[in-house]
gemmi code that builds the backbone of each chain (N, CA, C; Angstrom):
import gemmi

chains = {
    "A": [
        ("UNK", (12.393, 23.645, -4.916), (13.835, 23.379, -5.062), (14.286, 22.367, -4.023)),
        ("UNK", (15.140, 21.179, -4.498), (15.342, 20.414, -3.490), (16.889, 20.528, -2.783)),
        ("UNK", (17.319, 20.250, -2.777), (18.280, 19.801, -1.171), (19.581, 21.343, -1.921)),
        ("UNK", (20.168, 21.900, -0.505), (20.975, 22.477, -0.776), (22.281, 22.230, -0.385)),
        ("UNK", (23.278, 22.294, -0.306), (24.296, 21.922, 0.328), (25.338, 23.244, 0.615)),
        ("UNK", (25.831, 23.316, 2.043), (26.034, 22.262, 2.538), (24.400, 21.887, 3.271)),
        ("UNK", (24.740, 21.103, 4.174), (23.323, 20.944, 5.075), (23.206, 21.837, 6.260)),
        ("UNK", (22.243, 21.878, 6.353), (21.903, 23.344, 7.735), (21.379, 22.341, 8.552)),
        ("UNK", (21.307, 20.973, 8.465), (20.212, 20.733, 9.425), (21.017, 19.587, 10.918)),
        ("UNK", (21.137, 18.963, 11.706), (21.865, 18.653, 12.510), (21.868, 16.523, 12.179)),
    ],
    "B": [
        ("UNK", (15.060, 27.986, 10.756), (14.704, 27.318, 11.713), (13.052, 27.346, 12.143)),
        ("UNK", (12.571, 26.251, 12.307), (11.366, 26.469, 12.999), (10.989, 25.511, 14.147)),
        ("UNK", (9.974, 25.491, 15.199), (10.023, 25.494, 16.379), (10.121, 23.531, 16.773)),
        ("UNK", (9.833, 22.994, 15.350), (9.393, 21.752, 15.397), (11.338, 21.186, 15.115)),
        ("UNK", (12.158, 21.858, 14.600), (13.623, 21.706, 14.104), (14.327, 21.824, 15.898)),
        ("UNK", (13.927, 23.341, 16.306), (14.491, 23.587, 17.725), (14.141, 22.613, 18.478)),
        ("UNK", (12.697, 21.979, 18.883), (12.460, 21.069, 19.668), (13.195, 19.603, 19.155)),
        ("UNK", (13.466, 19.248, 18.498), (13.815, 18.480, 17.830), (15.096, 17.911, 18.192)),
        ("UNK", (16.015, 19.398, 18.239), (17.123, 18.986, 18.102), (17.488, 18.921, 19.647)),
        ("UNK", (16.686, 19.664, 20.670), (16.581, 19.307, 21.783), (16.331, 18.413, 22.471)),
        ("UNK", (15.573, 17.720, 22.044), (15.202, 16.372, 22.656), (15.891, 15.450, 21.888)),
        ("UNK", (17.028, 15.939, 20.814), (17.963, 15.012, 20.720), (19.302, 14.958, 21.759)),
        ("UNK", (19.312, 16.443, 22.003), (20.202, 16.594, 23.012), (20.120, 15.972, 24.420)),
        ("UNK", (18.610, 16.402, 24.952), (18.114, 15.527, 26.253), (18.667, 14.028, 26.076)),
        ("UNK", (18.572, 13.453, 24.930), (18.511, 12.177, 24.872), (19.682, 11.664, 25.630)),
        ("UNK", (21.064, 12.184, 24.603), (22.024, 12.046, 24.775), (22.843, 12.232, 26.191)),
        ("UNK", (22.096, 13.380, 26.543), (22.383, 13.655, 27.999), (21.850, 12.780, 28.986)),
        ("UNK", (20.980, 12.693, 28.430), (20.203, 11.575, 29.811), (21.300, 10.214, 30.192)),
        ("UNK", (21.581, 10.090, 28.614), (22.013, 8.751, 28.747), (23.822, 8.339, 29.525)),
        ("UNK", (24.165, 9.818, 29.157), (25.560, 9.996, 29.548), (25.622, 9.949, 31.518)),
        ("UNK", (24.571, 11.004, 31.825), (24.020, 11.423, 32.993), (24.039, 9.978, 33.880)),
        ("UNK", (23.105, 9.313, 33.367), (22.731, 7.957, 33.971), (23.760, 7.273, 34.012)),
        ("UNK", (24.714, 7.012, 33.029), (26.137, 5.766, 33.172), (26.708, 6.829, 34.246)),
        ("UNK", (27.188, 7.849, 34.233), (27.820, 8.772, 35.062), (27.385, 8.643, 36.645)),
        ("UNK", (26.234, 9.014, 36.702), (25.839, 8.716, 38.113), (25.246, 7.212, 38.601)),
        ("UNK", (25.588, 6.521, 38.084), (25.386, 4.962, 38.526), (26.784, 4.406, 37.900)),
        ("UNK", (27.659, 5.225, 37.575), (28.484, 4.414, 37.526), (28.757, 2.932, 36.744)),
        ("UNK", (27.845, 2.974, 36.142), (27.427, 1.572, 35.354), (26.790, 1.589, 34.159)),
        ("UNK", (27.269, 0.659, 32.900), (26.755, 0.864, 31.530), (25.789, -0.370, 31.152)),
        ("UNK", (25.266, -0.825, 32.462), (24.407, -2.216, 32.686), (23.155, -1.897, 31.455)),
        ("UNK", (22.964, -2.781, 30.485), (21.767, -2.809, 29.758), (21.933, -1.388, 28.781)),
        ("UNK", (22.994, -1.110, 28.615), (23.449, -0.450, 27.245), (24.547, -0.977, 25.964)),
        ("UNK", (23.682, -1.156, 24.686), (24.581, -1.151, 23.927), (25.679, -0.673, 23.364)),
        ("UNK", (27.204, -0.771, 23.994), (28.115, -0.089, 23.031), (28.230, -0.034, 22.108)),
        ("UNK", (27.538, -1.041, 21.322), (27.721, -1.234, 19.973), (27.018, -0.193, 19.270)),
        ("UNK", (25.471, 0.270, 19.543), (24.615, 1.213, 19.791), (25.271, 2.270, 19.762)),
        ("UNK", (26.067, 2.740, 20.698), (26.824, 4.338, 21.341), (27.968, 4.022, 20.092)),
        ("UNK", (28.914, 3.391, 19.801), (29.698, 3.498, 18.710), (28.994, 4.042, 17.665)),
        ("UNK", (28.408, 3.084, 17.126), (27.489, 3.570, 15.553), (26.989, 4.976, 15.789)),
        ("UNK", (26.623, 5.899, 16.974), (26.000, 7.215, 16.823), (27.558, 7.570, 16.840)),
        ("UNK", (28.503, 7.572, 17.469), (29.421, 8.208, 17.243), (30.449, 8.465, 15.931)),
        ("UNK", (30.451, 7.217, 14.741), (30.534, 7.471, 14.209), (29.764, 7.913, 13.458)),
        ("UNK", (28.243, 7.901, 13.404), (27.353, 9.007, 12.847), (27.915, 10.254, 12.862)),
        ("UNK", (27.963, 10.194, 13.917), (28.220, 12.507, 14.479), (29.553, 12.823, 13.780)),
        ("UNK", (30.759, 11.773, 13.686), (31.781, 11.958, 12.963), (31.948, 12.113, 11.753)),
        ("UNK", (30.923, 11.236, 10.940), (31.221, 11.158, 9.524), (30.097, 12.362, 8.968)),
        ("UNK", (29.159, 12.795, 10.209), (28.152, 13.831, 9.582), (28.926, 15.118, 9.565)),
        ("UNK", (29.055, 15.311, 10.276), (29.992, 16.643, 10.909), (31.299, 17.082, 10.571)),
        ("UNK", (31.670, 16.143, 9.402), (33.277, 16.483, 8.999), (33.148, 18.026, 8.483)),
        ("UNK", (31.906, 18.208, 8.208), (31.985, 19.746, 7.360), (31.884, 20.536, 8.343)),
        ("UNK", (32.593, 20.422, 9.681), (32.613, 21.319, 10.895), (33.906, 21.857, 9.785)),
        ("UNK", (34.685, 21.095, 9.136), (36.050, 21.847, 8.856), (35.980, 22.443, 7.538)),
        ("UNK", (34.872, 22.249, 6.430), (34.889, 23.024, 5.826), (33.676, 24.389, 5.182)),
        ("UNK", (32.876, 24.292, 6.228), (31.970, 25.413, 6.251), (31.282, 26.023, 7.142)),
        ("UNK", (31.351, 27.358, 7.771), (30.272, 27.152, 8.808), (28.690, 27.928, 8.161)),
        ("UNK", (27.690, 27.052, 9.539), (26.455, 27.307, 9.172), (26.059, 28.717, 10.254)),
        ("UNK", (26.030, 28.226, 11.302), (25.356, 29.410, 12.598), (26.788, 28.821, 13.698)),
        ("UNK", (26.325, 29.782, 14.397), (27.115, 29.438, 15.961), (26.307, 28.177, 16.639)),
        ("UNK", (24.839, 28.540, 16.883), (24.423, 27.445, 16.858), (24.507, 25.919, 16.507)),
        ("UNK", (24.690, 25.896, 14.978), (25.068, 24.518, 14.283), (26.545, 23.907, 14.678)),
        ("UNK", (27.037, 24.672, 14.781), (28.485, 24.355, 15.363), (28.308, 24.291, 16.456)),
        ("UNK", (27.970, 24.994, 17.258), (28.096, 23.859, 18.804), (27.351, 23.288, 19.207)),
        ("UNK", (26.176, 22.982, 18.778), (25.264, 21.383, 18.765), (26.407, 20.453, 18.132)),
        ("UNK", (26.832, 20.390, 16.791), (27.531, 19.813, 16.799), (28.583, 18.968, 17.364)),
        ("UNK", (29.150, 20.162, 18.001), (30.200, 19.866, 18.984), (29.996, 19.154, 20.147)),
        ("UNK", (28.986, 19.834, 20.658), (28.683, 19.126, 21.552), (28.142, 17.087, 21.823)),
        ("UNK", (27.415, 17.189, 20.615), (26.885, 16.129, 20.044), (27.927, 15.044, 20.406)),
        ("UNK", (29.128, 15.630, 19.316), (30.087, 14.837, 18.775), (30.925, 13.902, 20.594)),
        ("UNK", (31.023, 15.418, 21.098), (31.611, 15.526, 22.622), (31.247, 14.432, 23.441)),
        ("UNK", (30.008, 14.827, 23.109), (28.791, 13.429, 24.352), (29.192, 11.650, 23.654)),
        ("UNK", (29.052, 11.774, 22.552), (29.085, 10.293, 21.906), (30.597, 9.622, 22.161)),
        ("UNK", (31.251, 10.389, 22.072), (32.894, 9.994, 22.646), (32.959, 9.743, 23.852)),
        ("UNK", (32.091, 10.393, 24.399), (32.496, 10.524, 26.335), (31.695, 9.190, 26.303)),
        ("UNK", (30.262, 9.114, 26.145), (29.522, 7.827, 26.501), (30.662, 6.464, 25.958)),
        ("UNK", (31.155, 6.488, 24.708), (31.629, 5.256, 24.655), (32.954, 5.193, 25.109)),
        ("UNK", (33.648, 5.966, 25.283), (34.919, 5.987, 26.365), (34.624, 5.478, 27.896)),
        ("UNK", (32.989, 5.920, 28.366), (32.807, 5.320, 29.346), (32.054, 3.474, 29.375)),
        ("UNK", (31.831, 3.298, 28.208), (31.359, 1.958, 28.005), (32.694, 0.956, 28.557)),
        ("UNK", (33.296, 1.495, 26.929), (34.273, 0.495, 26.462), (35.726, 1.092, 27.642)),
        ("UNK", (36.232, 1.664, 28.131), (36.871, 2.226, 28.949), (37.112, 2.341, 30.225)),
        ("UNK", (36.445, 3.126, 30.963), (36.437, 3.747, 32.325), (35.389, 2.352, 33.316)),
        ("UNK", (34.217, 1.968, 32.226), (33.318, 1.206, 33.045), (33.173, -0.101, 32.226)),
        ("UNK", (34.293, -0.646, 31.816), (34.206, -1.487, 31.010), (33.976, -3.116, 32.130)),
        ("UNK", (33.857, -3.162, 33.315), (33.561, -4.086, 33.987), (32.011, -4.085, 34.543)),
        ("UNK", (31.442, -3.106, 33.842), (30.046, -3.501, 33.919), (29.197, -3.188, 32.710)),
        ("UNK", (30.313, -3.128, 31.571), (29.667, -3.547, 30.321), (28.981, -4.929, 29.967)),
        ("UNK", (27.961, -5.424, 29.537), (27.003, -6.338, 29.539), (27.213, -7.024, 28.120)),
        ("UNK", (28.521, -7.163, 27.598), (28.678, -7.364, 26.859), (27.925, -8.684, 26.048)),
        ("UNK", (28.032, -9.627, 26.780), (27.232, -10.776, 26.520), (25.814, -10.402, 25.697)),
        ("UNK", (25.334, -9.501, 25.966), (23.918, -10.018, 25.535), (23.802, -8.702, 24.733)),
        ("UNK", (25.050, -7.655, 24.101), (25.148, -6.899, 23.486), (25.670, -7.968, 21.591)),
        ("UNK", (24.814, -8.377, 21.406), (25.638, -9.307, 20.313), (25.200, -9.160, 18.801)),
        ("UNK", (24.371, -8.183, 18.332), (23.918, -7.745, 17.474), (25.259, -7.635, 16.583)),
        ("UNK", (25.061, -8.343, 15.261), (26.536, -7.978, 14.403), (26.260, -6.595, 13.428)),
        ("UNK", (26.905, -6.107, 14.104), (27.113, -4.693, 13.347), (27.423, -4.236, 11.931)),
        ("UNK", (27.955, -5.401, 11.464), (28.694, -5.074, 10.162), (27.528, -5.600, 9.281)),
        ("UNK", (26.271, -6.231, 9.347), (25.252, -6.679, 8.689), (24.689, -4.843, 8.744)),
        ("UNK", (24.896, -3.888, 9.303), (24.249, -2.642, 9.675), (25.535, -1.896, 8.719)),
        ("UNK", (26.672, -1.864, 9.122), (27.579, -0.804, 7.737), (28.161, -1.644, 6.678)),
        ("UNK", (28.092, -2.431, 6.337), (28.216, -2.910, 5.004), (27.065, -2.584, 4.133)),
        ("UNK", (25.964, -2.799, 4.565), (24.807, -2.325, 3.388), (24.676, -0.913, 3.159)),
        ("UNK", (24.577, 0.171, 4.342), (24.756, 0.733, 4.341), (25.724, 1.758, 3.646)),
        ("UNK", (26.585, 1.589, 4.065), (27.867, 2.066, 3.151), (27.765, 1.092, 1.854)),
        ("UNK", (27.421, 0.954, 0.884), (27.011, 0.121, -0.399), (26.192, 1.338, -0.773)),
        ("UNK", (24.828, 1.375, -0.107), (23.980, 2.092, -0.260), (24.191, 3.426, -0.533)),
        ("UNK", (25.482, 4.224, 0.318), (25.664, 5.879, 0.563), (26.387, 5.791, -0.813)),
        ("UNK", (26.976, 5.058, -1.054), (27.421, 5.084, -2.501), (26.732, 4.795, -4.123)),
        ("UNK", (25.925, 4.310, -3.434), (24.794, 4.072, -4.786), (23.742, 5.109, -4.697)),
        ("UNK", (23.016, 5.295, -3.721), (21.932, 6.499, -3.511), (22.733, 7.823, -2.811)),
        ("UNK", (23.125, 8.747, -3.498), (23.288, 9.935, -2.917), (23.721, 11.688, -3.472)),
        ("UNK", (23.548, 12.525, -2.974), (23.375, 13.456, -4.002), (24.346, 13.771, -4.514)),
        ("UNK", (25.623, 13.677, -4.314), (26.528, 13.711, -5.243), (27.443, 13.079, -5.138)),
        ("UNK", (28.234, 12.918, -5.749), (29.123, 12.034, -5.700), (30.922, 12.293, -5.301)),
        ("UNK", (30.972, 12.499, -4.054), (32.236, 13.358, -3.627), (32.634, 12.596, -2.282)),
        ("UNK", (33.898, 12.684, -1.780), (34.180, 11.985, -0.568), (33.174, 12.949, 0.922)),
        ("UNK", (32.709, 13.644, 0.796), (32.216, 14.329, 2.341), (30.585, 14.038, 2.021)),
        ("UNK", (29.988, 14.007, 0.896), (28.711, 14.061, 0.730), (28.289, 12.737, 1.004)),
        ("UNK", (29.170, 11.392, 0.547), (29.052, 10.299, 0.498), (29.078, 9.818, 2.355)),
        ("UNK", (30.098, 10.545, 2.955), (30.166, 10.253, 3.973), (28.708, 10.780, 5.177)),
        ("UNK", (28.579, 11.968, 4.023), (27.335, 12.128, 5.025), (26.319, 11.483, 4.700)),
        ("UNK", (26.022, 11.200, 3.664), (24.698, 10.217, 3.110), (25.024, 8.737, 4.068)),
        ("UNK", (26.175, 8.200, 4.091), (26.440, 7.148, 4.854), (25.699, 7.559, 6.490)),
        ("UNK", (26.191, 8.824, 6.829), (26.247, 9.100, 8.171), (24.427, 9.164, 8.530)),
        ("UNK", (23.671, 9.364, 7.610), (22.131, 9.717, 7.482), (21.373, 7.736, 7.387)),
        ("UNK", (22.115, 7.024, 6.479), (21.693, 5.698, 6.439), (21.708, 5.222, 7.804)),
        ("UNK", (22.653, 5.399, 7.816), (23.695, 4.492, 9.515), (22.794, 4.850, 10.670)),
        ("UNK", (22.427, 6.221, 10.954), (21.865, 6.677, 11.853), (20.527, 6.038, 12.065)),
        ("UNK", (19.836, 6.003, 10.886), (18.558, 5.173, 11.340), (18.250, 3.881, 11.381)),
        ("UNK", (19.408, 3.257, 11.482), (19.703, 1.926, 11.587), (20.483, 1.494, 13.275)),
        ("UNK", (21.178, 2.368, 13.630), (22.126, 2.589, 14.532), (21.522, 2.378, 16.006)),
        ("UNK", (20.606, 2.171, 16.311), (19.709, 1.924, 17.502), (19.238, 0.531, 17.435)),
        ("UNK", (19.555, -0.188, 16.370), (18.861, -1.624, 16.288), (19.787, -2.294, 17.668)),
        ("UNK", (21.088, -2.162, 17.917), (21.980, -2.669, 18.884), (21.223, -3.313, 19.711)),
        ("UNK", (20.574, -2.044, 20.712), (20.016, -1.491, 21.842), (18.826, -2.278, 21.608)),
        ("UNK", (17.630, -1.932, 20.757), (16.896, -2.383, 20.777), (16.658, -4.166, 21.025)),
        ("UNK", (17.737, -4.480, 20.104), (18.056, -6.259, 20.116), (18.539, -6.705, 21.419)),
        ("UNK", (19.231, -5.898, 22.068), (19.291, -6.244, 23.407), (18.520, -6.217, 24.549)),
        ("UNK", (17.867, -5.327, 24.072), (16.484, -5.281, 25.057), (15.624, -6.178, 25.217)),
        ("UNK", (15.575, -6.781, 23.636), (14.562, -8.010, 23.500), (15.261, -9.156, 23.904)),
        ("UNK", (16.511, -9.161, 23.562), (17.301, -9.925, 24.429), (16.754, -10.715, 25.732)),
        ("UNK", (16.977, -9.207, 26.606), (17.002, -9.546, 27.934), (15.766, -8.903, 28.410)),
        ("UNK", (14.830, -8.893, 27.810), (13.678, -8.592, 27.767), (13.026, -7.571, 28.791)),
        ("UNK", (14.133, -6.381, 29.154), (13.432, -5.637, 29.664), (14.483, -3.969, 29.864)),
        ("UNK", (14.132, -3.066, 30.170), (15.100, -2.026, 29.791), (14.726, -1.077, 31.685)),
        ("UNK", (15.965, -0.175, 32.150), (15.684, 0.371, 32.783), (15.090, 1.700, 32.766)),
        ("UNK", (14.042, 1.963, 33.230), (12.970, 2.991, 33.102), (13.943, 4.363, 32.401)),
        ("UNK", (14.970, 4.521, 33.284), (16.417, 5.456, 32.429), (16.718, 5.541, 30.951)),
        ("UNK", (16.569, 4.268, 30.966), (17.252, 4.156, 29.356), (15.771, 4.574, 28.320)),
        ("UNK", (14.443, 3.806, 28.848), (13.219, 3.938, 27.962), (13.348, 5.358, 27.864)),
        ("UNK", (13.597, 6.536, 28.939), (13.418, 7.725, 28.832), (14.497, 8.467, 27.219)),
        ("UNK", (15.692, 7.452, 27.299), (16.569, 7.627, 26.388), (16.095, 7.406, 25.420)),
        ("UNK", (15.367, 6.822, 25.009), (15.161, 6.152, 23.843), (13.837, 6.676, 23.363)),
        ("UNK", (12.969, 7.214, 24.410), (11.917, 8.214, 23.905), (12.287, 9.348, 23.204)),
        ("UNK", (13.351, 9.813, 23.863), (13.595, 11.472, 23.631), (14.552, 10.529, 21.758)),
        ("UNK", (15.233, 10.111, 22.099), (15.914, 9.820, 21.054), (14.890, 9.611, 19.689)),
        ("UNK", (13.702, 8.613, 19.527), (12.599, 8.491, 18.734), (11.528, 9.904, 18.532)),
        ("UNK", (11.358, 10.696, 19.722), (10.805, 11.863, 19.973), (11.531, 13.111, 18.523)),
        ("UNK", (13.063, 13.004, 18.926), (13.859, 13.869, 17.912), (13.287, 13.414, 16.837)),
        ("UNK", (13.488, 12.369, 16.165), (13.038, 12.179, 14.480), (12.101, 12.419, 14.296)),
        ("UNK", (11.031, 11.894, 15.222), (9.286, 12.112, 14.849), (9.264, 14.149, 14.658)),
        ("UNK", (9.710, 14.749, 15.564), (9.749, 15.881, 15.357), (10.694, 16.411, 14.201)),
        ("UNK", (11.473, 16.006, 13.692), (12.224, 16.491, 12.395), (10.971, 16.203, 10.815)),
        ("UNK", (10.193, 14.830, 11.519), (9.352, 14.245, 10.176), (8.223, 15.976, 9.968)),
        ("UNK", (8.259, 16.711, 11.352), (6.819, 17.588, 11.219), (8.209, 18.602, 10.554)),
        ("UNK", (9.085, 18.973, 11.128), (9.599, 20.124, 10.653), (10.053, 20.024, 8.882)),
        ("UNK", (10.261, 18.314, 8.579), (10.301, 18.445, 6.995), (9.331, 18.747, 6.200)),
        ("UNK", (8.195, 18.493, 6.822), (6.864, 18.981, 6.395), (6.331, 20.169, 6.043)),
        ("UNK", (7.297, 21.104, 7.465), (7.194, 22.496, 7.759), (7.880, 23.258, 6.373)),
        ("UNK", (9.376, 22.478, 6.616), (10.030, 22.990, 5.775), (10.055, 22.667, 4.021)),
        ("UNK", (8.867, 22.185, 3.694), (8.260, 22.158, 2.178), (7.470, 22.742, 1.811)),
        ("UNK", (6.754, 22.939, 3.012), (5.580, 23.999, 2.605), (5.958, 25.341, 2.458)),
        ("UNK", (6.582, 25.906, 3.530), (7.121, 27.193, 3.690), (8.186, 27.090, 2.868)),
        ("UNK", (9.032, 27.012, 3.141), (10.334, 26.988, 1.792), (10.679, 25.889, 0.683)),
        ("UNK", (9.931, 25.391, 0.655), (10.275, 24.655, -0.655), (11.048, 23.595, -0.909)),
        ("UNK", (11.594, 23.521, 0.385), (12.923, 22.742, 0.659), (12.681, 21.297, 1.042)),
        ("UNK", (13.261, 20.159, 0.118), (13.077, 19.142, 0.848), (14.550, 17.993, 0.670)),
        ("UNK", (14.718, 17.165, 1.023), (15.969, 16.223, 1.202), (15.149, 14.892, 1.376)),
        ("UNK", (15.188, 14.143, 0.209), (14.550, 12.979, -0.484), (15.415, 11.941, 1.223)),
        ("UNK", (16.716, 12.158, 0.575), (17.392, 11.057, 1.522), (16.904, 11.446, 3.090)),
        ("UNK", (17.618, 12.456, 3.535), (17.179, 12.369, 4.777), (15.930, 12.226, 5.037)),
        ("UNK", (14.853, 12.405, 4.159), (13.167, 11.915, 4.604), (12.972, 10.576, 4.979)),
        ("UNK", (13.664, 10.005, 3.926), (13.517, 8.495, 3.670), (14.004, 7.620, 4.747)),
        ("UNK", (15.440, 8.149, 4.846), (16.081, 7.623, 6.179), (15.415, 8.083, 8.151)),
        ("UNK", (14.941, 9.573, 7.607), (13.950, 9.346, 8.640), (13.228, 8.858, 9.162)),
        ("UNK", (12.420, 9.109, 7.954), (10.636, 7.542, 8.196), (11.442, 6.671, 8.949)),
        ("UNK", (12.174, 6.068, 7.842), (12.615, 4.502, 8.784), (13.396, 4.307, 9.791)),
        ("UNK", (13.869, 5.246, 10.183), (14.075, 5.626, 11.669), (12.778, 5.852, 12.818)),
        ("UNK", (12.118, 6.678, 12.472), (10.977, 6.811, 12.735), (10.163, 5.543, 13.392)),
        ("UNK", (10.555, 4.570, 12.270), (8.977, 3.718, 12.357), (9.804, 2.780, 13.056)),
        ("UNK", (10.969, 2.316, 13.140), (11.763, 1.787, 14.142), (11.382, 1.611, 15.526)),
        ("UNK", (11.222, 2.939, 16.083), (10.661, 3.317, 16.974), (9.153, 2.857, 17.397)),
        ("UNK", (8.912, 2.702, 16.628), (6.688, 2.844, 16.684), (6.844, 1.660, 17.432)),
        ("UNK", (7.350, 0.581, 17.806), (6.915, -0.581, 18.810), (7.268, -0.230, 20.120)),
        ("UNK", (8.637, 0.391, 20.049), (9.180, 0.988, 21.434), (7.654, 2.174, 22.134)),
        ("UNK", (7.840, 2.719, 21.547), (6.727, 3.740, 21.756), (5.867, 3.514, 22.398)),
        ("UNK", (4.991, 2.225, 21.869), (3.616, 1.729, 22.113), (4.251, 1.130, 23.582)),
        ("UNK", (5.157, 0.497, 23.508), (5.505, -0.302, 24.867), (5.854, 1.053, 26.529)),
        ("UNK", (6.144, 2.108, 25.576), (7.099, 3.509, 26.400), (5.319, 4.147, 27.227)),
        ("UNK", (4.412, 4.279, 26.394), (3.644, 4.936, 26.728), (2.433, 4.224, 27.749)),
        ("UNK", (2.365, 2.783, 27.213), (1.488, 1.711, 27.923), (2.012, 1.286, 28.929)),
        ("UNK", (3.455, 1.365, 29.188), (3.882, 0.990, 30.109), (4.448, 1.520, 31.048)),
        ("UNK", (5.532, 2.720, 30.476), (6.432, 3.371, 31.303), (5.874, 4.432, 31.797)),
        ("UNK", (4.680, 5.165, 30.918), (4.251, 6.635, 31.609), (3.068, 5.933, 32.904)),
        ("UNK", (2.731, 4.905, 33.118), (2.068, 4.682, 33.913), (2.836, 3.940, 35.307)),
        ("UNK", (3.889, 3.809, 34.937), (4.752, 3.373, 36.408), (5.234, 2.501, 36.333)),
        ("UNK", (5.202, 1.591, 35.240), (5.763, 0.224, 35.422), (7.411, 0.021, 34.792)),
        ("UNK", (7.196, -1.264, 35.171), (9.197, -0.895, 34.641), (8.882, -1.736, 32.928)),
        ("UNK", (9.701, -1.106, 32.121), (9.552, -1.644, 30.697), (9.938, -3.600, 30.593)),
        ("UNK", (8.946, -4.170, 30.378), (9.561, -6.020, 30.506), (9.203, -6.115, 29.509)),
        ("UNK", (9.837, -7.202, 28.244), (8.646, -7.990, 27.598), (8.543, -9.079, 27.857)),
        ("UNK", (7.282, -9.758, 27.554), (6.683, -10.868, 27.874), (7.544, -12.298, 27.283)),
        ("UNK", (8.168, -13.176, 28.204), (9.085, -14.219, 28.110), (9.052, -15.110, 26.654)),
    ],
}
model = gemmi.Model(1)
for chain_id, residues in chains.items():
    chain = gemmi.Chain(chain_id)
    for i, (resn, *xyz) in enumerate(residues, 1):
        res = gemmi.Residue()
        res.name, res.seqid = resn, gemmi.SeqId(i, " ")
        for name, pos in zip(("N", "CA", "C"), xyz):
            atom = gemmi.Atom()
            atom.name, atom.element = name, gemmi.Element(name[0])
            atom.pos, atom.b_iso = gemmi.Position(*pos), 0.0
            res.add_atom(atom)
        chain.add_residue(res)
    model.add_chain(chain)
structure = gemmi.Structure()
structure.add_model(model)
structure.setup_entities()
């Protein structure tokens, strides 16, 4: 599964 | 989270700190690009707008914050407080050749099509572009203070370590983000000349020059 939103990443 | 994301985002933090640290205690923004420190700041701005409409961890929010905190303070102290030993001259990289395509781009490539997503896809392009300033000035004036190379390690250090944790994070969860990969790499590989020059030169004592 690709990208989730929102983003978790910094 | 995994350990390659934590380190990651740490030695993005070091970066930032270092760099704030150093204008702070020398008093001087000699051989830094503002133009450089702008573009991350509006990075952290246009990434981070979803401080207002979601939260992730306590964590994510105050990296954030903090992030955001540092990039304001550094260029308040550029353009501002120490603006008589801004080096402006040989800071001359045109910027808008860097957000015009860019922003073209967040609007043509991105996952959806909404005002905050767009802004962050912008904020993900921009970012790995956003160090060219610095870099052009360096070559410029063909040489950087051992301070700043340290900046600019930890700063190249963060992405290279996000490239292992996207890795991490496909295998183990499944999870991947086409854009931010993409914009990584080439952030990433940005870096790969600095590097070669950081490690041949700077971990052995010498001061970073290039050759005339």
């Amino acid at each position: 599964h690709a990208l989730t939103m929102p983003h978790d990443e910094l | 989270m995994n350990i390659f994301r934590l380190t990651g985002d740490l030695s993005h933090l070091a970066a930032i700190i270092i760099l704030l640290l150093k204008i702070w205690k020398s008093r001087s923004c000699a051989g830094i690009s503002g133009k450089s420190q702008v573009l991350f700041a509006l990075v952290f701005t246009t990434r981070y707008l979803d401080l207002l409409t979601s939260f992730i961890s306590l964590y994510n929010t105050t990296m954030k914050v903090i992030y955001i905190g540092c990039s304001y303070a550094t260029v308040y102290l550029i353009y501002m407080k120490l603006k008589a030993t801004y080096d402006g001259n040989h800071d001359t990289f045109r910027v808008e050749f860097l957000i015009v395509p860019v922003g073209g781009l967040a609007f043509l490539v991105n996952h959806d099509f909404s005002p905050l997503e767009i802004l962050w896809t912008f904020s993900i392009y921009l970012e790995s572009v956003a160090i060219l300033p610095q870099l052009f000035m360096i070559s410029k004036t063909g040489e950087a203070e051992t301070i700043t190379t340290h900046y600019l390690f930890f700063l190249g250090l963060y992405r290279a370590l996000y490239l292992i944790n996207w890795i991490w994070r496909f295998y183990f969860e499944g999870f991947f983000d086409m854009i931010a990969i993409v914009a990584g790499v080439v952030q990433t590989i940005l870096y790969c000349d600095f590097f070669y020059l950081y490690v041949t030169k700077v971990l052995k004592g010498k001061k970073l020059s290039l050759p005339a």
